[in-house]
C-alpha positions in Angstrom: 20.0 -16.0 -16.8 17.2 -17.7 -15.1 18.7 -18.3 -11.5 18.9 -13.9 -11.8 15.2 -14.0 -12.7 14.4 -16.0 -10.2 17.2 -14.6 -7.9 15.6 -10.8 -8.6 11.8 -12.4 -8.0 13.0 -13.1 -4.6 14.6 -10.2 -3.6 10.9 -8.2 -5.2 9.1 -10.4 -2.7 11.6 -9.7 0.0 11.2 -5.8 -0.7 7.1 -6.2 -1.0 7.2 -8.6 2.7 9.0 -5.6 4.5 6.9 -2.3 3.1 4.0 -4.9 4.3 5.7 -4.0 7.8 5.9 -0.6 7.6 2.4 0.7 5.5 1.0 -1.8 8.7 2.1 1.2 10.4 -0.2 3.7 8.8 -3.0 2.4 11.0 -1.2 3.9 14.5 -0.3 6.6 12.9 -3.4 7.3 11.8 -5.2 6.8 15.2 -2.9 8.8 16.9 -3.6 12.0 15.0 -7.1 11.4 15.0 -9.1 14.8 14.2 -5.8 16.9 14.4 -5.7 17.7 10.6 -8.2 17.6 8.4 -8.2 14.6 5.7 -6.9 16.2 2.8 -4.8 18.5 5.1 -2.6 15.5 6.3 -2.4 13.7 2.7 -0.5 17.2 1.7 1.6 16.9 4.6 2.6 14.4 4.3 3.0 14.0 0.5 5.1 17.4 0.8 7.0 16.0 3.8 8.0 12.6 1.6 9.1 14.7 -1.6 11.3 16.6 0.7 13.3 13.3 1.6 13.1 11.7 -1.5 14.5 14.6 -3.3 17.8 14.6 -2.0 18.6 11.2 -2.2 17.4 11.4 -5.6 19.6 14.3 -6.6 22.7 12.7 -4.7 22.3 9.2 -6.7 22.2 11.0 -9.7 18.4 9.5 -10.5 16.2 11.8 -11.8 16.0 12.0 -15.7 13.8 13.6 -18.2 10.2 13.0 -17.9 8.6 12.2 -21.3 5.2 13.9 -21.0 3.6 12.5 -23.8 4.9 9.0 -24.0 3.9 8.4 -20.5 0.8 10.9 -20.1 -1.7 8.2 -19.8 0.7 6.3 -16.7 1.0 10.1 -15.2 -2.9 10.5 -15.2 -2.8 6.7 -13.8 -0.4 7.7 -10.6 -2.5 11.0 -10.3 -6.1 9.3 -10.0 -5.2 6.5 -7.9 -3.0 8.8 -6.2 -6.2 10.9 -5.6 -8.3 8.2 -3.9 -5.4 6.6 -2.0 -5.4 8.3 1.1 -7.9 10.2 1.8 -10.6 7.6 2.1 -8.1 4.7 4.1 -7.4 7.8 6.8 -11.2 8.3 6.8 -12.0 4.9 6.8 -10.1 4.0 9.7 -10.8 6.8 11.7 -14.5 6.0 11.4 -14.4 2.1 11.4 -11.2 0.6 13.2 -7.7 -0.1 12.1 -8.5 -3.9 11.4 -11.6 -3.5 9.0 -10.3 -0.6 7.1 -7.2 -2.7 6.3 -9.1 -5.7 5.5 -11.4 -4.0 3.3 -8.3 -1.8 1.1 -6.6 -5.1 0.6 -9.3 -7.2 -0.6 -9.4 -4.4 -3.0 -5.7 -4.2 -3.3 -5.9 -7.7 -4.1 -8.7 -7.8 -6.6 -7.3 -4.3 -8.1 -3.5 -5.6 -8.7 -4.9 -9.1 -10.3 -7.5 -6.4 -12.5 -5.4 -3.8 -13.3 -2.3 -6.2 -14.1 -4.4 -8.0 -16.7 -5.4 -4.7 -18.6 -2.4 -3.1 -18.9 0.4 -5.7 -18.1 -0.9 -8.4 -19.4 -0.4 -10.3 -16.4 -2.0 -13.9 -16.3 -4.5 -14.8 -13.5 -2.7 -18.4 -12.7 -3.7 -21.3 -10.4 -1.5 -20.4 -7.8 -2.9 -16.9 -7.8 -6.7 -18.4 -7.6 -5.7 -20.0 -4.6 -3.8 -17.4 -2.9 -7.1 -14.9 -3.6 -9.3 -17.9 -2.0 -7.4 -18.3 0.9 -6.7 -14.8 1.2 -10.1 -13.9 1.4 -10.8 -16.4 4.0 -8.6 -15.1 6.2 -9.4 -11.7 6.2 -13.5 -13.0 6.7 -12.1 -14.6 10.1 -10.2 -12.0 11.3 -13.1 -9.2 10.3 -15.7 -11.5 10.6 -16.5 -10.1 14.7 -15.7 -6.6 13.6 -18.5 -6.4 10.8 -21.7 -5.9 13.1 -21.5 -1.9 13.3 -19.9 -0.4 10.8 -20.4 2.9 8.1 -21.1 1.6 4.9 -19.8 5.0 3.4 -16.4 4.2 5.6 -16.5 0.3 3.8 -16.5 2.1 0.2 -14.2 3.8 1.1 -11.6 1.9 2.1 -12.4 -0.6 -1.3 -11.7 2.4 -3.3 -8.8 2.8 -1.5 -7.4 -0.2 -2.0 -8.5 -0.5 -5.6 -6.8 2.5 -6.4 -3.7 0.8 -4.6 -3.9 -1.6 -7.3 -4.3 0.2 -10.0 -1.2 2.6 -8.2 1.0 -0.7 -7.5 0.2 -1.8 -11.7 1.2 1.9 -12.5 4.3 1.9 -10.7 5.5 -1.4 -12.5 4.6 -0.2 -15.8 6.9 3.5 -15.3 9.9 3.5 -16.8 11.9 5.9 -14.3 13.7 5.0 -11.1 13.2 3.9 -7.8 13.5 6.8 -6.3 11.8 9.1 -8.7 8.7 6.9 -9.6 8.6 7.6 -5.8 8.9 11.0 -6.2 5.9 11.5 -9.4 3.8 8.6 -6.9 4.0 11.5 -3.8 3.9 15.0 -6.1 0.6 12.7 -7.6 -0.8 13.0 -4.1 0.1 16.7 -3.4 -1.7 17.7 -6.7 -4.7 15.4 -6.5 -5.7 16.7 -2.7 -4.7 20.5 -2.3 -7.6 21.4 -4.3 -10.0 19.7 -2.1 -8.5 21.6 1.4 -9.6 25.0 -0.3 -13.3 23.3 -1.8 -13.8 22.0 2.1 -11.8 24.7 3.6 -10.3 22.5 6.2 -8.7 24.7 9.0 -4.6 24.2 9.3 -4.0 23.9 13.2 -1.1 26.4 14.6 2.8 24.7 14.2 3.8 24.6 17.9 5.4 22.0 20.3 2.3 19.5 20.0 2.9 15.5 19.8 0.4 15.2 17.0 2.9 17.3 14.6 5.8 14.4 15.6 3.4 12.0 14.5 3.0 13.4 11.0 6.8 13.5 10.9 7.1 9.2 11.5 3.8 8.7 9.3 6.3 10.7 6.8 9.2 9.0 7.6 7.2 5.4 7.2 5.4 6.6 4.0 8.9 7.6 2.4 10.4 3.9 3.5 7.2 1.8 2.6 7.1 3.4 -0.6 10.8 3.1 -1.6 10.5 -0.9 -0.2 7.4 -1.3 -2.4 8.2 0.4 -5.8 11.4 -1.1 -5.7 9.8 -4.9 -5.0 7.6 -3.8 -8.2 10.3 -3.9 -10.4 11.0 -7.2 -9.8 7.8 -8.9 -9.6 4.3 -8.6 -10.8 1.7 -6.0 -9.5 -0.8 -9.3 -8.8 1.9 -11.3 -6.5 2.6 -8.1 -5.0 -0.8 -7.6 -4.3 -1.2 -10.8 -2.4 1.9 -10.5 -0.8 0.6 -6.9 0.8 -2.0 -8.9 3.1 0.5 -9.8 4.8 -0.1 -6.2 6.0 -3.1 -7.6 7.9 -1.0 -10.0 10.1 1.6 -6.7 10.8 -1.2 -4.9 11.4 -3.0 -7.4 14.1 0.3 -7.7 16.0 0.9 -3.9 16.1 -2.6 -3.8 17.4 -1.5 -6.1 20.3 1.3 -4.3 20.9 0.5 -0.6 20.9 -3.3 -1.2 21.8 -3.3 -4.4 24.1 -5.5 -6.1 21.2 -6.3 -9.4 21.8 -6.2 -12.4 19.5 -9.0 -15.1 19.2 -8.6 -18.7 17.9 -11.0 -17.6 14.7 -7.9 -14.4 14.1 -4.9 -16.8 14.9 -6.5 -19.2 11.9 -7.7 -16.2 9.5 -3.7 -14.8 10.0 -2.9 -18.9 8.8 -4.6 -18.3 6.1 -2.9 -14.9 4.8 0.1 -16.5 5.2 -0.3 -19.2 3.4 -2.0 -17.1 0.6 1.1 -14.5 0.8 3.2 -17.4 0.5 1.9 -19.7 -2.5 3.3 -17.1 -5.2 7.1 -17.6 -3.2 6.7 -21.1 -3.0 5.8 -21.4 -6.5 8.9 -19.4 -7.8 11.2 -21.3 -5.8 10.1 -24.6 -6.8 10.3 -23.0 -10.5 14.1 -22.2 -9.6 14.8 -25.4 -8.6 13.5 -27.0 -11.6 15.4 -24.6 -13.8 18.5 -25.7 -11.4 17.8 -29.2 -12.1 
């Protein structure tokens, strides 16, 4: 029984280390559509676009059940709130200050949201091993952001903090659902749809013409990478809890950094090749301390 705990913990972090990869995706994505839709337009979009792929797979698995509205009303508000301040201010937030401190910023508060929110409602306990991997996860997003802090929006910093403290509170939600994979997925997105098409028609954002233009095949592979990181991430939430989840998702950073260098010929510093050190020891602290659990249990 306890080598399938600790069996399932691994295979969560497994699941949590590869949505890292793809939401470290969201920055290009996000920098290649630039202006093209407005911010709420693209969070619709998007959402809509990720239903429509979930849905099927959902209905061919067989995985959708009856949702019990009143047992679960105050998790559905949860996923529609932190749904609501998700995406709209990370996509603003980068756009205005960089890929690299927008990230850092949403997963400090991813971080500090996860260990919060998993304490309220979960019960989750704030352990040594999590005290260090905050510390040292910190650390290293203050050397990588460190150079990158001299002109920035303060508006554009909230935002991404609320961003990532409603990803915490989101991730904590997620865990706490008692549906499926695939249709906690499903509520997470339909969340999104309902929390942002109000605000298109208060700002009355324009909705640029449907024609042959690259920007619209972006959208599609934001979509396509929203739908993957979110199946990768709800699933890892299953196994594992929302605060080691949360410190595992900095490894987000390090994806990101390299996709930089890649894509956008970014180019690492001694100070960024120590702060990504330090995330990866942080991300890795919770691992290590499960696997030296298991082989205790073994023993």
């Amino acid at each position: 029984m306890e080598y399938r705990k600790h069996a399932a913990a691994h295979l969560g972090s497994g699941l949590v280390v590869l949505s890292s990869l793809v939401y470290a995706s969201y920055g290009v994505w996000i920098k290649l559509l630039g202006n093209f839709l407005g911010d709420f337009t693209q969070a619709v979009l998007r959402g809509v676009l990720v239903i429509l792929l979930l849905l099927p797979v959902a209905i061919f698995r067989n995985k959708l059940s009856r949702i019990f509205w009143r047992r679960d009303a105050w998790l559905l508000i949860g996923l529609l709130i932190s749904n609501a301040l998700i995406s709209v201010p990370l996509f603003y937030s980068i756009k205005i200050i960089g890929v690299g401190l927008g990230l850092a910023v949403a997963y400090a508060g991813i971080v500090l949201g996860a260990f919060f929110f998993g304490r309220i409602f979960n019960g989750e306990v704030y352990t040594k091993d999590k005290v260090a991997s905050t510390i040292l996860g910190i650390m290293g997003l203050w050397l990588i952001f460190t150079p990158s802090t001299k002109i920035f929006g303060l508006l554009a910093l909230l935002a991404a903090l609320i961003s990532g403290l409603a990803s915490g509170l989101n991730m904590v939600v997620n865990k706490k659902i008692k549906y499926s994979v695939l249709q906690t997925a499903i509520l997470t997105w339909i969340g999104t749809v309902l929390a942002n098409i109000p605000m298109i028609f208060i700002l009355n954002e324009s909705f640029p013409q449907i024609n042959s233009d690259i920007h619209w095949i972006y959208l599609l592979l934001f979509a396509l990478a929203s739908f993957i990181s979110s199946w990768l991430l709800i699933s890892g939430l299953k196994l594992i809890e929302a605060g080691t989840a949360g410190i595992l998702g900095l490894l987000e950073i390090v994806f990101g950094v390299v996709l930089g260098i890649i894509f956008f010929k970014e180019h690492l510093t001694a100070v960024v090749t120590l702060g990504m050190t330090c995330i990866i020891a942080a991300a890795a602290i919770p691992y290590v301390n499960q696997y030296n659990n298991r082989k205790e249990v073994k023993v």
